[in-house]
C-alpha distance (Angstrom), angle and dihedral (degrees) to the residues before:
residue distance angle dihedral
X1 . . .
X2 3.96 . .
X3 3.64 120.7 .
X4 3.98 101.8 -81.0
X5 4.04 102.5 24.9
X6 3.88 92.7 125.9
X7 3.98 120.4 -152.9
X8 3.31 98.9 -152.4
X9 3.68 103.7 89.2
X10 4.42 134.5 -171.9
X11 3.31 143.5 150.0
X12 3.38 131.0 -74.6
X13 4.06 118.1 -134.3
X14 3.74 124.9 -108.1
X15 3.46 96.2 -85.6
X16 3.38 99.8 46.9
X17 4.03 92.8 53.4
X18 3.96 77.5 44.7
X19 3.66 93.2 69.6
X20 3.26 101.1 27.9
X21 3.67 95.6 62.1
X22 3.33 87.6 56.8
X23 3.74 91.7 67.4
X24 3.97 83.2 75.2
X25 3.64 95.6 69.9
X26 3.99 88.3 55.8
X27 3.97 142.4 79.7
X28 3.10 113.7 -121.4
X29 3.89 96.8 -89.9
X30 3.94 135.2 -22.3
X31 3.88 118.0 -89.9
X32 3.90 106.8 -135.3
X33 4.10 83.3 -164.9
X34 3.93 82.7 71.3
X35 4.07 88.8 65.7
X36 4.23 86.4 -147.8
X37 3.61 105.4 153.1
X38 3.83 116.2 -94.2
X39 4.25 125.5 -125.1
X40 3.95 87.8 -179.0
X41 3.52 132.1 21.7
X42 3.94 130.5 160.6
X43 3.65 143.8 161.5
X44 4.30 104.7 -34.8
X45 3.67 98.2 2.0
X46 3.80 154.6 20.7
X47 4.02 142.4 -135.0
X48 3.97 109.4 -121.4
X49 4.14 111.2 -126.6
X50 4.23 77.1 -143.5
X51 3.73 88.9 60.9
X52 3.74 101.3 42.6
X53 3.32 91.4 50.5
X54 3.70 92.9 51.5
X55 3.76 89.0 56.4
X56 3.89 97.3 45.1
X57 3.75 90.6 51.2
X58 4.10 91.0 52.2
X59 4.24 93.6 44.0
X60 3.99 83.4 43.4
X61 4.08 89.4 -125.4
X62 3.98 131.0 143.7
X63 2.95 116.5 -124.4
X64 4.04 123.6 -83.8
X65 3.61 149.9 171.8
X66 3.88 104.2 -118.0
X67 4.56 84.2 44.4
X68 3.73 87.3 56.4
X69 4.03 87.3 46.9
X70 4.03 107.4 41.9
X71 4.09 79.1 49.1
X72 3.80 96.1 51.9
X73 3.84 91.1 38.6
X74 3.96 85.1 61.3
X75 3.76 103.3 42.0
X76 3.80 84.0 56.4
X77 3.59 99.7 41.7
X78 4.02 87.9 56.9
X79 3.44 89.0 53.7
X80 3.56 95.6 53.5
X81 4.28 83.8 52.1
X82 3.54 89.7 53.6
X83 4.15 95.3 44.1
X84 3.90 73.5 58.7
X85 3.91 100.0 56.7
X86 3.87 90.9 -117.3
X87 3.72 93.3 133.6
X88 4.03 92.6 95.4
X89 3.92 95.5 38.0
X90 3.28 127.7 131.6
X91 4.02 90.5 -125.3
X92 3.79 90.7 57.5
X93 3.51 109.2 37.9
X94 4.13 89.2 51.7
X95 3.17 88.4 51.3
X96 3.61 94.3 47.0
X97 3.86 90.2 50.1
X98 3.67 90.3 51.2
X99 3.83 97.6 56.3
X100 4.07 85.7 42.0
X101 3.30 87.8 57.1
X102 3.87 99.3 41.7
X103 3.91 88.0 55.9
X104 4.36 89.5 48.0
X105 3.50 103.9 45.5
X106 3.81 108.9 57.6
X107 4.02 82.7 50.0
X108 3.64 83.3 52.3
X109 3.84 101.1 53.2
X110 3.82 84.0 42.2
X111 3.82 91.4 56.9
X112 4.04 88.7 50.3
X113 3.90 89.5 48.8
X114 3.74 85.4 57.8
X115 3.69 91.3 55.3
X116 3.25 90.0 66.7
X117 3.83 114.8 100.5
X118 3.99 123.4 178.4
X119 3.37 124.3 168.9
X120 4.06 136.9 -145.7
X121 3.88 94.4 -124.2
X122 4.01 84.1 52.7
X123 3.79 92.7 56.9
X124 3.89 97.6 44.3
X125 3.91 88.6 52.2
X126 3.89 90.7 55.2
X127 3.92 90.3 45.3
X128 3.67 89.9 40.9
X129 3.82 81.5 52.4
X130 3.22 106.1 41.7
X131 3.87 111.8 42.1
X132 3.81 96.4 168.4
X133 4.00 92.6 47.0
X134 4.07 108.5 144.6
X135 3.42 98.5 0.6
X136 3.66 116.9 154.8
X137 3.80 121.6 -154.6
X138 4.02 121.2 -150.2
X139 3.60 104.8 -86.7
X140 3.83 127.2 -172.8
X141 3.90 133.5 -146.0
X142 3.76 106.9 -120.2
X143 3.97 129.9 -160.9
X144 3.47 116.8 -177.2
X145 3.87 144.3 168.7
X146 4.15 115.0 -140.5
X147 4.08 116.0 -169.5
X148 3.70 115.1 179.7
X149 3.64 125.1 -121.5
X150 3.45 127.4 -127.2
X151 3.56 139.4 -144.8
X152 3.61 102.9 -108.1
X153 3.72 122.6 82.0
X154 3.81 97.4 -136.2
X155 3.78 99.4 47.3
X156 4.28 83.9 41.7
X157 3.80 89.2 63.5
X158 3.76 93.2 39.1
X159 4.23 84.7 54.8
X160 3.67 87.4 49.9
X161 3.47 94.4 45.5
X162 3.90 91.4 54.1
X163 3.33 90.5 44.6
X164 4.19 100.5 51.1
X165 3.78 84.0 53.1
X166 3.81 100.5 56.9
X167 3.66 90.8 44.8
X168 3.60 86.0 60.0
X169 3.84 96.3 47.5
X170 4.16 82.1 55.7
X171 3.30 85.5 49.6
X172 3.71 99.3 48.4
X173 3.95 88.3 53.9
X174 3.62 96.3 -92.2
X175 4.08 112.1 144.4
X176 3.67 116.3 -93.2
X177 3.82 99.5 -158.2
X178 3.78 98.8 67.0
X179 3.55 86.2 41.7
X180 3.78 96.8 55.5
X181 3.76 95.3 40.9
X182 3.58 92.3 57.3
X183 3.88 103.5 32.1
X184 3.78 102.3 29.7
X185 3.44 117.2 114.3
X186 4.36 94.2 -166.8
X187 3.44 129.0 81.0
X188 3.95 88.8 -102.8
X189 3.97 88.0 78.3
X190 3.97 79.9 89.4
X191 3.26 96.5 55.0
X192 4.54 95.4 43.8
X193 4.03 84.9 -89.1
X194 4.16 82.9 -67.3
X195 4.16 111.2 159.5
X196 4.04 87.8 177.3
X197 3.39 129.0 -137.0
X198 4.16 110.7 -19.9
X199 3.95 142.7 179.0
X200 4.07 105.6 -125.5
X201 3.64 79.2 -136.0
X202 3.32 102.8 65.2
X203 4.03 97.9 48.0
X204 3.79 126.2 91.5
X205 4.06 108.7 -73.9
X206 3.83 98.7 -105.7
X207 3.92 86.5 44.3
X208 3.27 96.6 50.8
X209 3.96 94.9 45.3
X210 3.46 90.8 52.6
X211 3.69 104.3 47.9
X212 4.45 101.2 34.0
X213 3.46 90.8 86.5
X214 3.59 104.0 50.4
X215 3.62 130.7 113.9
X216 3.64 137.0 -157.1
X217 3.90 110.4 -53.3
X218 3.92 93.1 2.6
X219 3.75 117.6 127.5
X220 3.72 124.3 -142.9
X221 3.80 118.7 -117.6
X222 3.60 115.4 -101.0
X223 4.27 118.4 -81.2
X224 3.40 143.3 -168.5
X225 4.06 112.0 -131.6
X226 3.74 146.1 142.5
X227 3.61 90.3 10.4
X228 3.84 102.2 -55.8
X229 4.20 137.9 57.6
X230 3.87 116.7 -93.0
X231 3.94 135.2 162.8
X232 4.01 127.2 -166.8
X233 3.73 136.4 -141.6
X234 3.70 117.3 -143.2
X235 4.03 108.7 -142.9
X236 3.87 101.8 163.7
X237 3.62 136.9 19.5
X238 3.79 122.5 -158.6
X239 3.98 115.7 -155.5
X240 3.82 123.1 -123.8
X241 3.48 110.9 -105.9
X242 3.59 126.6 -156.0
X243 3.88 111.0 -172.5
X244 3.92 120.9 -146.6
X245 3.97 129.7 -119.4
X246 4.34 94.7 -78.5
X247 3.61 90.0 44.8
X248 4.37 89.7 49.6
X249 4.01 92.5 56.8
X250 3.72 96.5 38.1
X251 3.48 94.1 60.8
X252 3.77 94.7 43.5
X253 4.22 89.1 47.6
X254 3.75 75.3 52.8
X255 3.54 101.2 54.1
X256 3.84 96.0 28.7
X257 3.91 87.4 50.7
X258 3.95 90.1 53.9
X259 3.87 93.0 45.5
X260 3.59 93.4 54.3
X261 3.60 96.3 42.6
X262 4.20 91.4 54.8
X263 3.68 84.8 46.9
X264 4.12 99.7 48.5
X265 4.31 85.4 40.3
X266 3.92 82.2 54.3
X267 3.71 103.6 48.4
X268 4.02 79.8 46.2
X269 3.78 100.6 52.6
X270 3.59 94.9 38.0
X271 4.04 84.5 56.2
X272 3.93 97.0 45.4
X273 4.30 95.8 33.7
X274 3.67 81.7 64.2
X275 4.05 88.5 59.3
X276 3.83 85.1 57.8
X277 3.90 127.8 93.5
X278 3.87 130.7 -178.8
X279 3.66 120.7 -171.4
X280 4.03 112.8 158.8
X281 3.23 85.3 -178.4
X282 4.10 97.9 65.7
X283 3.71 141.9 43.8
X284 3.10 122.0 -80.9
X285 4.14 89.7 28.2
X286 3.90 87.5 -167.5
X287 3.41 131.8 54.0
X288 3.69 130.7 161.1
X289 3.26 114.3 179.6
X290 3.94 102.4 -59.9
X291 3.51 88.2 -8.3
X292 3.84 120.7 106.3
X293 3.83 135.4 177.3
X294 3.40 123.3 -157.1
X295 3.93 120.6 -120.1
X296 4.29 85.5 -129.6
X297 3.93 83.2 54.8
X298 4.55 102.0 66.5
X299 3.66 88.3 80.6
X300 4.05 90.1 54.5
X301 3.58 92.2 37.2
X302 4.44 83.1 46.3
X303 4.33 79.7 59.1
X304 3.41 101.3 40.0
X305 4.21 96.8 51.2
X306 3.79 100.5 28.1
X307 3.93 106.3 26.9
X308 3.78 83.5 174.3
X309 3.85 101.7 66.6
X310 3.66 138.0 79.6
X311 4.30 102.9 -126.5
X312 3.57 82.2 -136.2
X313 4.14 93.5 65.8
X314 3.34 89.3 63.8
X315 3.65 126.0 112.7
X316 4.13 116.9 -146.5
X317 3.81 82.7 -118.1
X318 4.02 94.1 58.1
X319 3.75 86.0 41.0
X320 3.70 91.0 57.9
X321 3.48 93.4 43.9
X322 3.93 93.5 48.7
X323 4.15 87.8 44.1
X324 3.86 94.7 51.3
X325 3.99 88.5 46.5
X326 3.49 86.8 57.4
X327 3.36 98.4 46.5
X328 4.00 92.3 48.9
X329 3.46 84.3 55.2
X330 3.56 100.1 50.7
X331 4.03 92.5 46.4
X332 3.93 91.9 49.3
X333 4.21 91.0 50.5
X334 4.27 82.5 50.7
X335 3.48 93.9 54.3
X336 4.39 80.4 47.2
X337 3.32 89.1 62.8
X338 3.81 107.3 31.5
X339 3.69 87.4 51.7
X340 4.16 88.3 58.2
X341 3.74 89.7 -124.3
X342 4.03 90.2 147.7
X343 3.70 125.4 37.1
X344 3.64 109.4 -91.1
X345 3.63 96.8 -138.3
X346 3.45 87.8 47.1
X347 3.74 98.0 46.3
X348 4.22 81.4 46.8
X349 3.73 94.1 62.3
X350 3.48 95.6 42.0
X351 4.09 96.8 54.5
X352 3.78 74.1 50.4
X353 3.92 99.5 62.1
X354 3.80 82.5 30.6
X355 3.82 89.8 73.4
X356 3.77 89.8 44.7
X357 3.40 92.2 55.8
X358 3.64 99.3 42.1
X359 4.11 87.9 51.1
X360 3.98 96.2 41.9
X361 4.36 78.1 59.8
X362 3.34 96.7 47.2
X363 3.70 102.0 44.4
X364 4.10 83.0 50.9
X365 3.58 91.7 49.6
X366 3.78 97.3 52.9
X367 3.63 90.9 44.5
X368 3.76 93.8 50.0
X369 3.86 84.5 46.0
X370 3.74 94.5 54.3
X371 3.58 96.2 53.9
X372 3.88 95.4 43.8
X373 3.77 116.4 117.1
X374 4.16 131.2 -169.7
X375 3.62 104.6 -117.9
X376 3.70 117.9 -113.4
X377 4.27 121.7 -126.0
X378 3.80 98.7 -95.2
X379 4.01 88.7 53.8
X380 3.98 85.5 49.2
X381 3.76 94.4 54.6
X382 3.52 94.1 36.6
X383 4.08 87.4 55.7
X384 3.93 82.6 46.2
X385 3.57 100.4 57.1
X386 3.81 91.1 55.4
X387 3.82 98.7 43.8
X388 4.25 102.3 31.0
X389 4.14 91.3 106.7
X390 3.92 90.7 56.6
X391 3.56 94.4 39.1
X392 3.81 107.4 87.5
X393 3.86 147.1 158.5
X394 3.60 99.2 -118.0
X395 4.23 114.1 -130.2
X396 3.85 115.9 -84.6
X397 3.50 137.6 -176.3
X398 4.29 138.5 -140.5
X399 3.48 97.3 -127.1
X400 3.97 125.1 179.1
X401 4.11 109.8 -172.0
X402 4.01 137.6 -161.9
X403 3.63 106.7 -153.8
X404 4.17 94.9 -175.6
X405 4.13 88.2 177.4
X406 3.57 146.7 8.3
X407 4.02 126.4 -132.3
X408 4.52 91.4 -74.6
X409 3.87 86.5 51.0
X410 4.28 111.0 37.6
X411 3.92 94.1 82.4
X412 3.82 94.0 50.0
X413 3.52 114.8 107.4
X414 3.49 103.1 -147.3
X415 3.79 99.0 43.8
X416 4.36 77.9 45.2
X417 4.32 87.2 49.7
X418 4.22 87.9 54.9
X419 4.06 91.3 50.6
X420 3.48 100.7 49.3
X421 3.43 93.9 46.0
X422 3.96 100.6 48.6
X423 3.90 82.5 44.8
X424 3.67 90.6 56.2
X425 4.14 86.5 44.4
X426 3.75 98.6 49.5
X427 4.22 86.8 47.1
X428 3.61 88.1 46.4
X429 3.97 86.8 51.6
X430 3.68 89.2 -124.4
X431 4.10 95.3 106.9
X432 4.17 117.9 49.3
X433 3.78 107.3 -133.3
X434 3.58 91.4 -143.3
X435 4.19 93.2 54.9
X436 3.99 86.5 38.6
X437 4.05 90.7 54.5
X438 3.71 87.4 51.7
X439 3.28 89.6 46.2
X440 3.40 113.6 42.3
X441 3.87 107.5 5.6
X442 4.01 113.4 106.4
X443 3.48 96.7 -163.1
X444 4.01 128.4 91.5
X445 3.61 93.9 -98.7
X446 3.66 98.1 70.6
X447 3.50 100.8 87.3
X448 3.61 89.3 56.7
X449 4.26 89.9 52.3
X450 3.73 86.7 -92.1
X451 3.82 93.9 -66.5
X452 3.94 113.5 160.7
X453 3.86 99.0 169.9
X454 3.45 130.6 -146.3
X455 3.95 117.9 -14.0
X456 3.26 136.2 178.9
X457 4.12 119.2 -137.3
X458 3.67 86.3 -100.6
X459 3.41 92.7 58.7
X460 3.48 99.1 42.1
X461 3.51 91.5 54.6
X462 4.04 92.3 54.8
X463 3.83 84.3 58.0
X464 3.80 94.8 47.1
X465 3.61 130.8 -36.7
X466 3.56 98.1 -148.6
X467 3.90 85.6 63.8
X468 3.96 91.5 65.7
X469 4.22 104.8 74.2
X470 3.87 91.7 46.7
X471 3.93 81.1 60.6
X472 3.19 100.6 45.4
X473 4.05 93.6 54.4
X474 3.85 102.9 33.9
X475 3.63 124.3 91.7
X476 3.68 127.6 -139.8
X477 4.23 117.7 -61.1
X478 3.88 87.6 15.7
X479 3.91 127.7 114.8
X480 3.59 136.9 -154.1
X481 3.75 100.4 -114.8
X482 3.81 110.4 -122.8
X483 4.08 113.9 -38.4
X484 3.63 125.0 -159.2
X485 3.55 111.4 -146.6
X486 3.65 147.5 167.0
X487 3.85 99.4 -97.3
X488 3.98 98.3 39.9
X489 3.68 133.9 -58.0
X490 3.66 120.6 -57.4
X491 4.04 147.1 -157.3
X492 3.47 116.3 -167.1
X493 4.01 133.6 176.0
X494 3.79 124.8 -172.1
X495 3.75 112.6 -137.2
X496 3.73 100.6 173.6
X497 3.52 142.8 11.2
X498 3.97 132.2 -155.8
X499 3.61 126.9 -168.1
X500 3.31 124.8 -139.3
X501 4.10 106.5 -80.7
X502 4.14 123.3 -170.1
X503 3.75 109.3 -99.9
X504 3.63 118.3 -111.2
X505 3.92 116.3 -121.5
X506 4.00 93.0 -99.0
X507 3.87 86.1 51.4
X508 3.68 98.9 59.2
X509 3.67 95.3 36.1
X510 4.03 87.9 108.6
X511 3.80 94.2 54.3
X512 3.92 94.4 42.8
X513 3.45 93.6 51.8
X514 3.90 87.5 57.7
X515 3.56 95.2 44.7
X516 3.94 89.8 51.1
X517 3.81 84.3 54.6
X518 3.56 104.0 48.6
X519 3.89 96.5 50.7
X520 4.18 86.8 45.3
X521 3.72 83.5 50.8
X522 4.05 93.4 51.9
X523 3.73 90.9 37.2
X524 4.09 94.5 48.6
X525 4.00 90.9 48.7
X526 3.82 91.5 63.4
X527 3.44 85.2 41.9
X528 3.83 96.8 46.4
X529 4.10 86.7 50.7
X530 3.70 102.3 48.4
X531 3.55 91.6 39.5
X532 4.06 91.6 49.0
X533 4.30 84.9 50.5
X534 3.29 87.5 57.9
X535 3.45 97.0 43.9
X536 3.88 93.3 53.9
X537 4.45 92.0 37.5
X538 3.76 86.4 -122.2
X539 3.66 107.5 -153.1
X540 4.05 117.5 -171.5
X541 3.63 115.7 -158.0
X542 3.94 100.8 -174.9
């Protein structure tokens, strides 16, 4: 990178992207040979009235002092880039590519959408078809509370009797969802003993006879299923809905138009990924078709398409997965252009206010950057004082986990048989967790007993999000029972809980060191600009 192309990279405020995107409505600078009368003009250079004008008729804006002066300020400030040699760095010309590409694309995915052909006698053979197409039957919204019963006749009655009298608190007007989290037996304790929206139909027979008749706030009588004694609350009913003959072949245009699409964009990609190479091992790393990126240029292209991450954090995998985005992106907006989709002349004069925008950034960056300071300890605690009730340890959780199978194994019945019964076992007290996650458990935590530590929500939910309610509702020493979920099935037991706690001064050093730079950052770019204006003895004559 040229002398001056800063890593560190930010955002600029408001009304610096304000001006700046005013840049794109410009040349690269005025001409004085044209003799157009000037609104701006300063030290090495002027803003044509011809020009402005052009812009304020295409942003639908009168005309105005401050326009006139965010537009000058950038036409000068991209000079100053280019006094620099930043043309050809690897800031700019990303940022170049990026706006090309922003312009292409949309006219790209429009030119697919054309593709697209469906015709009337199409859609009347699919209704003709399919008579019952997007019908909705009359579903309810079920709570319920499921206890299991158990073998013996004594503690069967005693489950029964339980079970009669929190019906009739439900029934009484008491609130089911406290109820059901804490008496619920079934996974739907985590979600208030909720089962959504369902068609009678499609529930188990003496489910479905007891709750099709129900209306709003009516609770079903009391039933023996699936091994155990449950009764619903109905809380919301949603009408069938049978659509009529327009409604039928818009939705299948709809969903014919979106099949066709996915299959024309995957004919397409297939045809341009193959123009795409990735070798971190070589220089240029990219190249897409006769596009190349320099191996000195990941780290800019890191900045540029995750402004949030260190380069260093990356993995070579995520860096070939970023780099072959990029390339895909940058074959797609070639076959934009080569296929004429935007005017050329048009498409020429925007690449050229492209490059003034993408140098008017830079130079404000690398100003910004030069001025930027680390802040010392008393600015720290000062910034403390006036944030420390916002700034807080979120809640987390001592969590120990069974995962018994991953996605290829949760729907097979034997691997399904094991689980439930070494849940039932370690419940009973007859199986140790810890010897059971060795055991059994397929995920890295078994050799530690299945011990994951304290985790926040966040980081429970990068694990597995369906592993976040049963947290939230059990106590201490208690499991969830076995849970189905997208990556595998899972056992978990909460040992501990921690509420959220204020963070102490060393723990939200991190985050108050970023807040201290993003308000220097705003403060230095109005700084930067009014210091540049005088710099230059900016002179508007509108």
């Amino acid at each position: 990178m040229k002398n001056g192309a800063h890593p560190r990279t930010w955002r600029l405020s408001s009304v610096a992207v304000v001006a700046v995107a005013a840049a794109l409505a410009l040349q690269a600078c005025g001409d004085p040979s044209s003799g157009t009368e000037p609104v701006a003009v300063w030290d090495g250079g002027e803003l044509e009235r011809e020009r402005y004008e052009n812009w304020l008729d295409s942003h639908n804006l009168e005309p105005s002092h401050e326009s006139a002066r965010n537009l000058a300020l950038i036409v000068s400030m991209a000079a100053a880039a280019r006094h620099r040699g930043m043309d050809d760095s690897a800031e700019v010309l990303l940022s170049v590519e990026a706006m090309r590409q922003a312009r292409l694309l949309p006219a790209l995915n429009r030119h697919v959408d054309a593709q697209v052909s469906i015709s009337d006698e199409e859609l009347e053979q699919l209704a003709d078809a399919n008579p019952d197409a997007f019908k909705r039957p009359r579903k309810l919204l079920l709570r319920g509370i499921f206890k299991r019963l158990p073998t013996d006749g004594a503690e069967r009655d005693q489950v029964r009797r339980e079970m009669l009298a929190l019906r009739a608190r439900v029934q009484d007007g008491a609130d089911i969802k406290p109820l059901a989290v804490n008496e619920s037996e079934s996974q739907n304790r985590f979600r208030e003993g909720s089962i959504g929206f369902v068609d009678p139909d499609a529930l188990p027979v003496p489910v479905r006879d007891a709750v099709e008749g129900l209306e709003i706030g009516e609770v079903s009588e009391l039933i023996e299923h699936a091994g155990g004694l449950a009764f619903y609350l109905c809380e919301r009913i949603s009408p069938e809905v049978i659509p009529d003959a327009d409604e039928v072949r818009f939705k299948f245009r709809q969903n014919l138009f979106r099949q066709r699409r996915a299959e024309l964009n995957r004919v397409l990609l297939k045809e341009l990924d193959a123009q795409v190479r990735v070798r971190l091992e070589q220089d240029p790393v990219l190249q897409a078709g006769r596009y190349e990126l320099p191996a000195g240029w990941i780290d800019d292209l890191i900045r540029h398409r995750l402004p949030d991450r260190d380069p260093g954090s990356l993995t070579d995998r995520q860096k070939q997965r970023l780099l072959r985005e990029w390339g895909r992106r940058v074959a797609m907006t070639d076959h934009a252009e080569g296929l004429g989709l935007v005017d050329a002349e048009e498409l020429a004069d925007a690449m050229r206010w492209n490059l003034v925008h993408a140098l008017a950034t830079t130079e404000l960056r690398f100003r910004v950057d030069e001025r930027l300071r680390p802040p010392v300890e008393s600015e720290l605690r000062a910034l403390y004082e006036q944030r420390r009730m916002r700034m807080r340890n979120p809640p987390a959780y001592r969590v120990a986990a069974i995962q018994f199978a991953g996605v290829a194994g949760r729907d097979d019945r034997e691997i399904i048989g094991r689980a439930r019964d070494a849940a039932a076992r370690i419940r009973g007290g007859a199986l140790d967790f810890g010897l059971a996650a060795r055991e059994l458990s397929v995920h890295p935590s078994a050799s530690n007993g299945g011990m994951l530590g304290w985790m926040t929500s966040r980081e429970l939910g990068a694990l597995e999000m369906g592993l976040l309610k049963p947290m939230r509702v059990l106590a201490p020493g208690e499991d969830s029972g076995l849970l189905r979920a997208p990556s595998g099935l899972w056992l978990v037991r909460l040992l501990e809980r921690r509420a959220a706690t204020p963070m102490t001064f060393a723990q939200a050093r991190g985050k108050l060191e970023g807040v201290f730079e993003r308000d220097q950052i705003e403060r230095l770019e109005s700084e930067v600009r009014e210091q540049h204006r005088a710099d230059i003895n900016l002179r508007i004559l509108e």
